[in-house]
N, CA, C and O atoms as CSV, one atom per row, in Angstrom:
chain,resi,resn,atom,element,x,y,z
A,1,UNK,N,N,-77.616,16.942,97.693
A,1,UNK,CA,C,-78.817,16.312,98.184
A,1,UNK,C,C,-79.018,16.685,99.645
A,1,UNK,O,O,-78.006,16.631,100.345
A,2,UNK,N,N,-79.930,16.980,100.105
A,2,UNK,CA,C,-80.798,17.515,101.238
A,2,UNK,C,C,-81.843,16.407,101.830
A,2,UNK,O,O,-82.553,15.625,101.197
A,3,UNK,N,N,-81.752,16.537,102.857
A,3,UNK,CA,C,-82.977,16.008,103.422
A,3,UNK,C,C,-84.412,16.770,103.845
A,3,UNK,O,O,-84.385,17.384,104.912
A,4,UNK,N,N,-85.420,16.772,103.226
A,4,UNK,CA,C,-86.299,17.471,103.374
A,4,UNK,C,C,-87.453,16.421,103.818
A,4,UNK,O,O,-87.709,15.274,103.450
A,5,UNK,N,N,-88.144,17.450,104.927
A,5,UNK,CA,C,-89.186,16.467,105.776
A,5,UNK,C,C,-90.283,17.591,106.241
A,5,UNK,O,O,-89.831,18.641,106.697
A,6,UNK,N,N,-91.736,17.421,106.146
A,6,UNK,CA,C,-92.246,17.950,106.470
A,6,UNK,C,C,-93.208,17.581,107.148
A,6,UNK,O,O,-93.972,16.769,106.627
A,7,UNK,N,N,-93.556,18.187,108.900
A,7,UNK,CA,C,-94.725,17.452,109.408
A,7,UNK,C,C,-96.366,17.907,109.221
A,7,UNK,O,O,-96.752,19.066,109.070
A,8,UNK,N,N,-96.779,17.320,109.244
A,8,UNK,CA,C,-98.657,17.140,109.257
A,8,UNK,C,C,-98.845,17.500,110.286
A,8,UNK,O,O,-98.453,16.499,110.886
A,9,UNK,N,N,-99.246,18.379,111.282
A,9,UNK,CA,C,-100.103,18.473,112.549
A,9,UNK,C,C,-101.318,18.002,112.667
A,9,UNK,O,O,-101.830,17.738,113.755
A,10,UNK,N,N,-101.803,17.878,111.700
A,10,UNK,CA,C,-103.673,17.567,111.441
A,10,UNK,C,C,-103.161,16.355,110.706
A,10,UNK,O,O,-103.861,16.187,109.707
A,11,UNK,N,N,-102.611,15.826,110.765
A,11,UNK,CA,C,-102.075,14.267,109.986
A,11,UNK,C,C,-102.430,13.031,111.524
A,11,UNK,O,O,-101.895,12.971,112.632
A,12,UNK,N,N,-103.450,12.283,110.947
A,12,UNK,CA,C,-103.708,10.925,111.885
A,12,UNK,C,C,-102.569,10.301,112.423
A,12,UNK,O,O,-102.540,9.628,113.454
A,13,UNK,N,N,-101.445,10.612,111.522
A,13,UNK,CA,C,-100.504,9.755,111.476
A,13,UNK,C,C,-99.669,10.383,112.570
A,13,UNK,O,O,-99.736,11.594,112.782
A,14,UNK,N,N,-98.752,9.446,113.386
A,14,UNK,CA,C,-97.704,10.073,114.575
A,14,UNK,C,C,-96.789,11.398,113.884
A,14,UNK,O,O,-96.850,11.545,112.664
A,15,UNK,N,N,-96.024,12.258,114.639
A,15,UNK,CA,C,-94.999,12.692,113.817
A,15,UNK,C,C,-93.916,12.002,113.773
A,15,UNK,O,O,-93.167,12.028,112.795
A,16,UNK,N,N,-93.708,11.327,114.790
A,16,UNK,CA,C,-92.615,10.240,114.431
A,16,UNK,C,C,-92.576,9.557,113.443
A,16,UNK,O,O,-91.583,9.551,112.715
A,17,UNK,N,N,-94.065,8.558,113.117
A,17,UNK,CA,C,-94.339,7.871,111.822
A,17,UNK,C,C,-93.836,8.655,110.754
A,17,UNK,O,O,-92.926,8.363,109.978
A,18,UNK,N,N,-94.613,9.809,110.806
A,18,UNK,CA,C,-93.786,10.911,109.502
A,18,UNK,C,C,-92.753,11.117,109.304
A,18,UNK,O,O,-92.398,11.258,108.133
A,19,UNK,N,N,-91.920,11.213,110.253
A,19,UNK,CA,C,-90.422,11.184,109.951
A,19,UNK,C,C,-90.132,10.465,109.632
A,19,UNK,O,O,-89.782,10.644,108.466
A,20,UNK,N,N,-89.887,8.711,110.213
A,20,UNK,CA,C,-89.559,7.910,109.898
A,20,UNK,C,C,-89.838,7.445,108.625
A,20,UNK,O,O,-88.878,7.284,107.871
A,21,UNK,N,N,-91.067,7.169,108.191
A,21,UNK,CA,C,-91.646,6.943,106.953
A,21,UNK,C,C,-91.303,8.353,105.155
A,21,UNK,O,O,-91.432,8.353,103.930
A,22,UNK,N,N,-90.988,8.970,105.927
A,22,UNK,CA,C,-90.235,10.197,104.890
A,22,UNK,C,C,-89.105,9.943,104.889
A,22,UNK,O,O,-88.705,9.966,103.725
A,23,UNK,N,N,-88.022,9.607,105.848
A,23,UNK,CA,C,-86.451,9.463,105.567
A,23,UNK,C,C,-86.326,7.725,104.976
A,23,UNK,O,O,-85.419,7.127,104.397
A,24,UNK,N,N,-87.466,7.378,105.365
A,24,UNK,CA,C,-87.019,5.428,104.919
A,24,UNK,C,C,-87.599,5.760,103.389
A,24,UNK,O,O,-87.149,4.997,102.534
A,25,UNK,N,N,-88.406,6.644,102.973
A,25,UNK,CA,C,-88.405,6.569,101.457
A,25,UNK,C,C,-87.782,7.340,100.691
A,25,UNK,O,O,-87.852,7.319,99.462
A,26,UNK,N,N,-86.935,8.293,101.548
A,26,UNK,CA,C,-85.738,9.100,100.846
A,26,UNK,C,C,-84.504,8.129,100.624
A,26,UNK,O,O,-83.755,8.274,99.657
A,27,UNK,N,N,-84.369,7.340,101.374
A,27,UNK,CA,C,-83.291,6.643,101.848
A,27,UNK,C,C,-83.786,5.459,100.311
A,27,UNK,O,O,-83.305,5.495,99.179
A,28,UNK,N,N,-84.408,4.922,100.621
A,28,UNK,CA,C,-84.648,3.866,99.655
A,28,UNK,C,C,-85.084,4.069,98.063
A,28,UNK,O,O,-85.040,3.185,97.208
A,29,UNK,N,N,-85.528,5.482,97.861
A,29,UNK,CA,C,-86.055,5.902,96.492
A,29,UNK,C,C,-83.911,6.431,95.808
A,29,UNK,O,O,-83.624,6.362,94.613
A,30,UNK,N,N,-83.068,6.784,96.673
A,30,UNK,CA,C,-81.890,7.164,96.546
A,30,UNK,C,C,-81.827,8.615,96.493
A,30,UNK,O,O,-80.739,9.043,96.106
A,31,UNK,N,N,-82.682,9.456,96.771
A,31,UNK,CA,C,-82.803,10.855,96.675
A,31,UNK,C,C,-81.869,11.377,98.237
A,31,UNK,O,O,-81.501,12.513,98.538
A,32,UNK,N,N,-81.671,9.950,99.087
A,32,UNK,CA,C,-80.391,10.259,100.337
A,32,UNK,C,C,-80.030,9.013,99.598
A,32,UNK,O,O,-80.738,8.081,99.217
A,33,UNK,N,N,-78.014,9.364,99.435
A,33,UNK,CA,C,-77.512,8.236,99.005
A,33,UNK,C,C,-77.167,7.475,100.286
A,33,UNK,O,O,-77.651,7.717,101.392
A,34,UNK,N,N,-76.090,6.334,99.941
A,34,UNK,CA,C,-76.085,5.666,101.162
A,34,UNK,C,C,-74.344,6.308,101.505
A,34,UNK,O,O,-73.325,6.484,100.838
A,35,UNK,N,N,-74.716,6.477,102.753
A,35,UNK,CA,C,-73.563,7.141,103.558
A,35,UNK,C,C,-73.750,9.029,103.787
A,35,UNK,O,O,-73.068,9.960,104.215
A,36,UNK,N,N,-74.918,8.841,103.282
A,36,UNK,CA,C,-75.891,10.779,103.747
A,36,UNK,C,C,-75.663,10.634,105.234
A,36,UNK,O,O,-75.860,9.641,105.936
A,37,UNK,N,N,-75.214,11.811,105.566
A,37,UNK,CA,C,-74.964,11.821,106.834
A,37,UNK,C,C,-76.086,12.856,107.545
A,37,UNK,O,O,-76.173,14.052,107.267
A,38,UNK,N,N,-76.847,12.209,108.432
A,38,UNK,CA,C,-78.621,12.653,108.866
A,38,UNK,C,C,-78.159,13.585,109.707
A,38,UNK,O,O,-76.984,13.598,110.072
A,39,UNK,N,N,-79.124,14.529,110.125
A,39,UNK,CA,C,-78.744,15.814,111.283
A,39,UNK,C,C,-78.910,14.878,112.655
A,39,UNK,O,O,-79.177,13.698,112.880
A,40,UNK,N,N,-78.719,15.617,113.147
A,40,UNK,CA,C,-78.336,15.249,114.726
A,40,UNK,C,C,-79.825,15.002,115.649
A,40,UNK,O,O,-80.846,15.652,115.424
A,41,UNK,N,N,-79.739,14.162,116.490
A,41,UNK,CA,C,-81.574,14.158,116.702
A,41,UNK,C,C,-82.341,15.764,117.399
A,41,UNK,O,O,-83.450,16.263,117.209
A,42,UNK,N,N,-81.338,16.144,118.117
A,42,UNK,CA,C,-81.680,17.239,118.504
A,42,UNK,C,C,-81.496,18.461,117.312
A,42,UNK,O,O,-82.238,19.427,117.486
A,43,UNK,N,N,-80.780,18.510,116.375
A,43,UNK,CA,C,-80.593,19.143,115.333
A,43,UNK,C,C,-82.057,18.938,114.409
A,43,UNK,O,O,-82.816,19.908,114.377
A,44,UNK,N,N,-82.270,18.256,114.003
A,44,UNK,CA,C,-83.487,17.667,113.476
A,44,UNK,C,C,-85.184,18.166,114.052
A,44,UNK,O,O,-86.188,18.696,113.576
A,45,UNK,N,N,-84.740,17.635,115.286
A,45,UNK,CA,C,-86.160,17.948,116.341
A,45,UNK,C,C,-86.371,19.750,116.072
A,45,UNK,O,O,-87.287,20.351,115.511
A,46,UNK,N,N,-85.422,20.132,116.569
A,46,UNK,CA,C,-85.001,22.002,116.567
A,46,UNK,C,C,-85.563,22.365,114.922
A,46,UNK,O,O,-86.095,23.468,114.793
A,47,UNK,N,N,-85.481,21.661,113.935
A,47,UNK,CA,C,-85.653,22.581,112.840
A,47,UNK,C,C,-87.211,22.079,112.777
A,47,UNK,O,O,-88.067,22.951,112.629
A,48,UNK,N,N,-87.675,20.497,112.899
A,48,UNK,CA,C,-89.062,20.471,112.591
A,48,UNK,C,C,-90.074,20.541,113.904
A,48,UNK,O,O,-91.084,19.868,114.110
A,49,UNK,N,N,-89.528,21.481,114.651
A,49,UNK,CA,C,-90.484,21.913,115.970
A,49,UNK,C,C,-91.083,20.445,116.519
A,49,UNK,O,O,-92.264,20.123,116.653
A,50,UNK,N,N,-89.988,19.737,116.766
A,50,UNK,CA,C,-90.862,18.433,117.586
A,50,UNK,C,C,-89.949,18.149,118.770
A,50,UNK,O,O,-89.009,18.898,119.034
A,51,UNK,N,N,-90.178,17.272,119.344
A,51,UNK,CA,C,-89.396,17.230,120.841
A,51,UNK,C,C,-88.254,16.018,120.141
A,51,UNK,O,O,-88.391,15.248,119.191
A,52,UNK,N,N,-87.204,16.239,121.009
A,52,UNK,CA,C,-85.748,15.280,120.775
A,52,UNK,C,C,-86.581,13.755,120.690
A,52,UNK,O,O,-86.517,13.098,119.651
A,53,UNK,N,N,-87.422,13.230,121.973
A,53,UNK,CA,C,-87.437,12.295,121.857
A,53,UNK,C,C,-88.600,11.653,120.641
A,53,UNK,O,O,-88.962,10.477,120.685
A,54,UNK,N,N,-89.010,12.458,119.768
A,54,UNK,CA,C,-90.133,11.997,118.791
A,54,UNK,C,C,-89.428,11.588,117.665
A,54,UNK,O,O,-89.790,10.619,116.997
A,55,UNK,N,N,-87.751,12.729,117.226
A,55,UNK,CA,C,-86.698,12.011,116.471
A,55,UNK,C,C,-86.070,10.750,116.445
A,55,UNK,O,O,-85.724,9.877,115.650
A,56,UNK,N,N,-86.063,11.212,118.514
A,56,UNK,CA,C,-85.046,9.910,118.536
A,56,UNK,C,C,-85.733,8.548,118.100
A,56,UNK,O,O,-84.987,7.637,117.741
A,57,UNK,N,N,-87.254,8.328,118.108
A,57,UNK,CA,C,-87.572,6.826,118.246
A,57,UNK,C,C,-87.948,6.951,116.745
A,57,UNK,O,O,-88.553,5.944,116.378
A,58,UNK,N,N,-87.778,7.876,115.757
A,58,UNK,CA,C,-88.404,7.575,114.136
A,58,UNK,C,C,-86.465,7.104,113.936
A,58,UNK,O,O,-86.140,5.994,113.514
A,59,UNK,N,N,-85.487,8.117,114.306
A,59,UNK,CA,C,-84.258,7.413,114.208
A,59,UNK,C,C,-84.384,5.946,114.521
A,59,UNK,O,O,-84.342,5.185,113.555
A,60,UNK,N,N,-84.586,5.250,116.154
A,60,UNK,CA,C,-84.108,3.851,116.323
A,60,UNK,C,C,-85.288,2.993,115.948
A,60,UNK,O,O,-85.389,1.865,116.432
A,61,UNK,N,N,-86.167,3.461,115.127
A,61,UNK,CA,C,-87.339,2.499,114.348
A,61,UNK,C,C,-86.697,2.693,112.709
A,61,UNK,O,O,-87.372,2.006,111.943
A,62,UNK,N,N,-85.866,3.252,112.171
A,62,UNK,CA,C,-84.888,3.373,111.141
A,62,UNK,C,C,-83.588,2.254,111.231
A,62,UNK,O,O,-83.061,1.405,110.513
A,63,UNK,N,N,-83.444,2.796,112.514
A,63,UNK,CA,C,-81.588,1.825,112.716
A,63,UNK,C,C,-82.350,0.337,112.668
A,63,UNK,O,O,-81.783,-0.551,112.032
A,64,UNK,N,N,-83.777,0.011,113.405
A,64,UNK,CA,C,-84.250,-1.398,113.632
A,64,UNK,C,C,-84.125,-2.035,112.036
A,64,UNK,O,O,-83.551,-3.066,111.688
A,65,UNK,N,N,-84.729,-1.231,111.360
A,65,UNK,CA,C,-85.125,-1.739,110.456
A,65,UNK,C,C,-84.103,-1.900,109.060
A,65,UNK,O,O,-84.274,-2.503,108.000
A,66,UNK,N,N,-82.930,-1.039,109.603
A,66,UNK,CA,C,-81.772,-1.010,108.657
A,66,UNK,C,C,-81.825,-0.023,107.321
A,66,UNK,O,O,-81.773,-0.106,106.094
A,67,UNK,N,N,-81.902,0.543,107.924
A,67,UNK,CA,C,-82.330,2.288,106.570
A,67,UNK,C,C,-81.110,3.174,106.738
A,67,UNK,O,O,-80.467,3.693,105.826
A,68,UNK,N,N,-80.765,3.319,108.769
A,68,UNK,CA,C,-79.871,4.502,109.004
A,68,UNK,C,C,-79.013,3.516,109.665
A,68,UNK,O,O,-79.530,2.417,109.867
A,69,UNK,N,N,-77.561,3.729,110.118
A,69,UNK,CA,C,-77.129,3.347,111.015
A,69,UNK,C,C,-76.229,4.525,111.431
A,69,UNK,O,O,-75.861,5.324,110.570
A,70,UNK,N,N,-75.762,4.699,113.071
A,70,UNK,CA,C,-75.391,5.260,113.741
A,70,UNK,C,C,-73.755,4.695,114.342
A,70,UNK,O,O,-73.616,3.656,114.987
A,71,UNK,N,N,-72.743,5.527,114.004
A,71,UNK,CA,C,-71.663,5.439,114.187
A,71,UNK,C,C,-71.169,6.191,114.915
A,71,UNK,O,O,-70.334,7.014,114.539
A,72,UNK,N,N,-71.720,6.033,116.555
A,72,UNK,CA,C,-71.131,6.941,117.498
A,72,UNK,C,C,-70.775,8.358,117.661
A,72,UNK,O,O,-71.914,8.824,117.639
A,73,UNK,N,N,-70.113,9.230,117.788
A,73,UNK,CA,C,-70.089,10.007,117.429
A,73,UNK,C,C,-69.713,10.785,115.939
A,73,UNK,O,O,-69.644,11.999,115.744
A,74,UNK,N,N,-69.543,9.915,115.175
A,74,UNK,CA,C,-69.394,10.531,114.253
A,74,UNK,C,C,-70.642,10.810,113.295
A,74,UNK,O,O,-70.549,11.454,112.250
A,75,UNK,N,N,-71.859,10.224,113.799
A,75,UNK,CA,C,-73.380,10.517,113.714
A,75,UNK,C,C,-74.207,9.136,113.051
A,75,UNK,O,O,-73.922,7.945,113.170
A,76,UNK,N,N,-74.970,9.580,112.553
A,76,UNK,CA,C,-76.286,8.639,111.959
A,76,UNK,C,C,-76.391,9.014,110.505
A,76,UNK,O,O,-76.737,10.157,110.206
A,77,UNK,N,N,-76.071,7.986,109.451
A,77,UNK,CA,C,-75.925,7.708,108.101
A,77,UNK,C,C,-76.977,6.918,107.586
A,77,UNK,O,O,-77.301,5.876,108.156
A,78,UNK,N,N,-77.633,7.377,106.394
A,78,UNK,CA,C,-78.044,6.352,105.257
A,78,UNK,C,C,-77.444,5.002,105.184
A,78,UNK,O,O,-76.348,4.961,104.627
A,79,UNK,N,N,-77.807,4.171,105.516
A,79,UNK,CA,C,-77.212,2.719,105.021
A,79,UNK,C,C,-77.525,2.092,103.575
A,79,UNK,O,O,-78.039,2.686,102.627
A,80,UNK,N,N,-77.214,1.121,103.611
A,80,UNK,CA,C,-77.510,0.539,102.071
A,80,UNK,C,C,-79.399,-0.207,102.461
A,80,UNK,O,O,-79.759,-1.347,102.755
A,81,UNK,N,N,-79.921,0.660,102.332
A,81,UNK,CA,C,-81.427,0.468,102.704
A,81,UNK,C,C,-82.297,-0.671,101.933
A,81,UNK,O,O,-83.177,-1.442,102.315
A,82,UNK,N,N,-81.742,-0.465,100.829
A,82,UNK,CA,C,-82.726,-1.599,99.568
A,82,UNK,C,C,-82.683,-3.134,99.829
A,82,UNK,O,O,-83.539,-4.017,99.793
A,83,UNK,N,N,-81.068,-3.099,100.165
A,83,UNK,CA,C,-80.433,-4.779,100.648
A,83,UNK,C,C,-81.043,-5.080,101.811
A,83,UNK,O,O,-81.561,-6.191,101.926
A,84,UNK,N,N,-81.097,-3.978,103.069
A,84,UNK,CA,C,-81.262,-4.948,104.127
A,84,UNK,C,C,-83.044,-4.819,104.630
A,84,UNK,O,O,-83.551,-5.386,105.598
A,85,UNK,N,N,-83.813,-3.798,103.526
A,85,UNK,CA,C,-85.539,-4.293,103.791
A,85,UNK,C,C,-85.760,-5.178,102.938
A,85,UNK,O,O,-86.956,-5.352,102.703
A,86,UNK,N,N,-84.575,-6.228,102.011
A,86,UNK,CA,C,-84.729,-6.586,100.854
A,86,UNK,C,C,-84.634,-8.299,102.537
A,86,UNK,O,O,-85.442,-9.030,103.111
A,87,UNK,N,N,-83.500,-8.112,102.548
A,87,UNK,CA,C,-83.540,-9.215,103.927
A,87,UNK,C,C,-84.069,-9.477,104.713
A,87,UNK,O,O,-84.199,-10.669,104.990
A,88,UNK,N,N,-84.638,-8.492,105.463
A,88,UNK,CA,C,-85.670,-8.454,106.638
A,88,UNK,C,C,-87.080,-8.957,106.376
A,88,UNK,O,O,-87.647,-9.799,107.072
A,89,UNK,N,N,-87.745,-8.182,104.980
A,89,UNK,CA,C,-89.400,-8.352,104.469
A,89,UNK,C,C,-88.948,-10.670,103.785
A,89,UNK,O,O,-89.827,-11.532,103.768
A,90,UNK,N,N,-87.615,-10.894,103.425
A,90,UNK,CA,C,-87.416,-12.438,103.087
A,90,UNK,C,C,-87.277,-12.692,104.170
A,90,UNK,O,O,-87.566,-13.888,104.197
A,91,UNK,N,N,-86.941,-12.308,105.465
A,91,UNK,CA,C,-86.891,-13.404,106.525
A,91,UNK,C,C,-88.157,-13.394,107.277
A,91,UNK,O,O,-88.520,-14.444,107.807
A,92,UNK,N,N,-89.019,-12.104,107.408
A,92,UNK,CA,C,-90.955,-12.292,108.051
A,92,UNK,C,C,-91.424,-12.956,107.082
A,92,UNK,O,O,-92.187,-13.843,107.466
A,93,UNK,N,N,-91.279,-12.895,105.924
A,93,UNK,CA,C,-91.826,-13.658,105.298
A,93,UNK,C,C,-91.698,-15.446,105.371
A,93,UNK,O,O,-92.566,-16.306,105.228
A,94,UNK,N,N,-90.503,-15.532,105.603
A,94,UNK,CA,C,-90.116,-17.040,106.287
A,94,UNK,C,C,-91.050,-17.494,107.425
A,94,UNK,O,O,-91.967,-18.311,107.504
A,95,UNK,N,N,-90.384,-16.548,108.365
A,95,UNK,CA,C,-91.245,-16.456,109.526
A,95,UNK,C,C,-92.540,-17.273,109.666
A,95,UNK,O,O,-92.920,-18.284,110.256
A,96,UNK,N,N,-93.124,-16.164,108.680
A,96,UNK,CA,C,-94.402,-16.023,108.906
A,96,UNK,C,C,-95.273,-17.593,108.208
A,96,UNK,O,O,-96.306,-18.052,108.696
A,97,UNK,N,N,-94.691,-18.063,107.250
A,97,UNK,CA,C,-94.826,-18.917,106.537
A,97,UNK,C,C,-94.343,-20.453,107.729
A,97,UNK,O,O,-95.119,-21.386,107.937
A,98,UNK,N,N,-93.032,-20.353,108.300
A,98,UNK,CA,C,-93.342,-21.230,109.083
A,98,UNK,C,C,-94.182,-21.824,110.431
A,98,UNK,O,O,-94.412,-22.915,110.953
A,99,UNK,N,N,-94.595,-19.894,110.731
A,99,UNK,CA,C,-95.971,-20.177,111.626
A,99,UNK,C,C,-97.603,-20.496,111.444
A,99,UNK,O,O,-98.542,-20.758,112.196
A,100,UNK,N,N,-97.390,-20.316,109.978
A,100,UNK,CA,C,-98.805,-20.624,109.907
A,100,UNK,C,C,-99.188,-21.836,109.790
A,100,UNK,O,O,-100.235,-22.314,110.225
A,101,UNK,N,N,-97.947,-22.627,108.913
A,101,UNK,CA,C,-98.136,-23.942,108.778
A,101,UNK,C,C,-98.126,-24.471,110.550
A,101,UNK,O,O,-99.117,-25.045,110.999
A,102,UNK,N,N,-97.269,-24.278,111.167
A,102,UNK,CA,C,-97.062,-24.456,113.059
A,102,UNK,C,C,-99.037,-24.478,112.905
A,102,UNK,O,O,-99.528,-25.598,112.759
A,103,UNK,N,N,-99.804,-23.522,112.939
A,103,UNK,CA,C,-100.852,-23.487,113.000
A,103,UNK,C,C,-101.836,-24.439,112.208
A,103,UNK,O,O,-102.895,-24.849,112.681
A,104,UNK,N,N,-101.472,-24.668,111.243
A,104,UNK,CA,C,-102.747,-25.861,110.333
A,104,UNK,C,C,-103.384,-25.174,109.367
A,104,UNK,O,O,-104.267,-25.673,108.668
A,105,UNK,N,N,-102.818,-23.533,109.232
A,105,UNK,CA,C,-103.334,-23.044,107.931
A,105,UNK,C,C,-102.674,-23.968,106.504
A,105,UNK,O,O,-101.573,-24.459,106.256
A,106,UNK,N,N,-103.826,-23.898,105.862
A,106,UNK,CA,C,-103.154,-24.593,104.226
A,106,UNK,C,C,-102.844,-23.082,103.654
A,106,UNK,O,O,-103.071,-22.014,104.224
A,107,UNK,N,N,-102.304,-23.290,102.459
A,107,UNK,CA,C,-102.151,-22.030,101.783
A,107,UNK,C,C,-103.046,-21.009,101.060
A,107,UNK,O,O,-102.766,-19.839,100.803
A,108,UNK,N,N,-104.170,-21.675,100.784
A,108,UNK,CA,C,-104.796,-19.971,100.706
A,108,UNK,C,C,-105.174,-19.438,102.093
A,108,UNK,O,O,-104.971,-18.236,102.261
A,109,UNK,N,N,-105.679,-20.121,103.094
A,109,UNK,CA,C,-105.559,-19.550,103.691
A,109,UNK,C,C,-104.823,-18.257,104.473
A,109,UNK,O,O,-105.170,-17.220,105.039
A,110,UNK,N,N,-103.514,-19.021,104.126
A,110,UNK,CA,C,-102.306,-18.184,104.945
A,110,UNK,C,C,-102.049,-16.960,103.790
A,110,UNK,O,O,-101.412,-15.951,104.092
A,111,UNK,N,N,-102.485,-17.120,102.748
A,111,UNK,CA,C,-102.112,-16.221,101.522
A,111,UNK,C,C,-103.940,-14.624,101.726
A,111,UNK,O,O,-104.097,-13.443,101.414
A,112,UNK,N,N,-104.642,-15.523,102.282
A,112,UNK,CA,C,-105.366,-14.317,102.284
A,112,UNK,C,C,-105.434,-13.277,103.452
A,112,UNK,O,O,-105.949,-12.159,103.458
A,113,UNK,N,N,-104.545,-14.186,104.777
A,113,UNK,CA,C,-104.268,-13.698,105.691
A,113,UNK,C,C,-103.433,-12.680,105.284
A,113,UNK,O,O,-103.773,-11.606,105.781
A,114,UNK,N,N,-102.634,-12.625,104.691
A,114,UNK,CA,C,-101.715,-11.574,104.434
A,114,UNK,C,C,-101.744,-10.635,103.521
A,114,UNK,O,O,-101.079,-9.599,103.533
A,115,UNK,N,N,-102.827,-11.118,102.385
A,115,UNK,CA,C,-103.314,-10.281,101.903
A,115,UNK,C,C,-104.298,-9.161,102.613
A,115,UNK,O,O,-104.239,-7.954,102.376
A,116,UNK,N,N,-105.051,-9.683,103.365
A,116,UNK,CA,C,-105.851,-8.718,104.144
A,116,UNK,C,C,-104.994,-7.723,105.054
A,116,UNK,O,O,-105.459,-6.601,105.252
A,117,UNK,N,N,-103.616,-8.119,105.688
A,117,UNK,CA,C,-103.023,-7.708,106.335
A,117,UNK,C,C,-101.971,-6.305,105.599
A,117,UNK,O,O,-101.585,-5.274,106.149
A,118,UNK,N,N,-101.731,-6.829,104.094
A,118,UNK,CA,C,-101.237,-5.544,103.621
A,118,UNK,C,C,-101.885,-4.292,103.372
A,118,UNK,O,O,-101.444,-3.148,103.477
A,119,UNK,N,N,-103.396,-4.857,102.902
A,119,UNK,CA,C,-104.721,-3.728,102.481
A,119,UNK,C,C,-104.706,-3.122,103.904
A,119,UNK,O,O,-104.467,-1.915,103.876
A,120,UNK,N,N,-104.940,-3.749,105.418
A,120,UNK,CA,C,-104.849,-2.521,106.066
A,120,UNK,C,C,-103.830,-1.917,106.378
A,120,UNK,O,O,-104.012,-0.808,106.881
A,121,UNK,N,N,-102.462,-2.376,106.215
A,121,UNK,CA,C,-101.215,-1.983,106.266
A,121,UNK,C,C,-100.959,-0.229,105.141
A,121,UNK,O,O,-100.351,0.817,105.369
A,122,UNK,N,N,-101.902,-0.799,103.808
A,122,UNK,CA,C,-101.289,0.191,102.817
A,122,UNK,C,C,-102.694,0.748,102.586
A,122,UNK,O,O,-102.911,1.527,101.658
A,123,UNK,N,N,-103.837,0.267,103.600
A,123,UNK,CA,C,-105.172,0.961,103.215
A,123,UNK,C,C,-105.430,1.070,101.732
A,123,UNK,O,O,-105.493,2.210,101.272
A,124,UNK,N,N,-105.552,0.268,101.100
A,124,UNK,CA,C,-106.129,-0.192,99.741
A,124,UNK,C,C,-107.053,-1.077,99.736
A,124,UNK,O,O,-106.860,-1.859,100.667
A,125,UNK,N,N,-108.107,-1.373,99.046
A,125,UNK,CA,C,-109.005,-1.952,99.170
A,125,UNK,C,C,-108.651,-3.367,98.027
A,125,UNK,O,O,-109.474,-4.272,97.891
């Protein structure tokens, strides 16, 4: 298994976003298992013609979110990705649920709020 990533130049989207958003669904579809050991940020940057630091922040918007983690020198790995966006999306969701009530939304309300919020999130209508 390989990691394959390809950038958009004419893509709206950041190239960072692209990276990031290509290795978090390699990582999570299992096509990178967990403990894939990722190229190096400058290794990475060098093959997809982008600057070190456009890797480095799709890397630490990965480590935030618990997809890759980084073990010093011995580099930056696949983590167990499914479990911990499986934790993170249950605890905003907590979150989010205890702020709205904080606010005086009832529940559809707070339910269409977030519905509207995924459609522009995943641009679906």
């Amino acid at each position: 298994m390989t990691l394959r990533l390809s950038i958009d130049p004419d893509a709206t989207t950041a190239p960072y976003e692209q990276v990031r958003a290509q290795i978090a669904e390699q990582a999570r579809s299992g096509r990178l298992p967990v403990g894939y050991r990722l190229p190096t940020v400058r290794g990475l940057a060098s093959e997809l013609g982008l600057a070190a630091n456009t890797v480095a922040r799709a890397y630490r918007t990965l480590e935030g979110d618990g997809v890759i983690e980084t073990r010093g020198r011995a580099g930056t790995f696949v983590a167990a990705a499914g479990d911990a966006a499986d934790r993170a999306a249950a605890h905003a969701a907590r979150e989010y649920a205890q702020h709205v009530r904080r606010l005086g939304l009832d529940h559809p309300a707070a339910r269409t709020a977030v519905e509207e919020a995924l459609r522009a999130a995943y641009g679906t209508d």
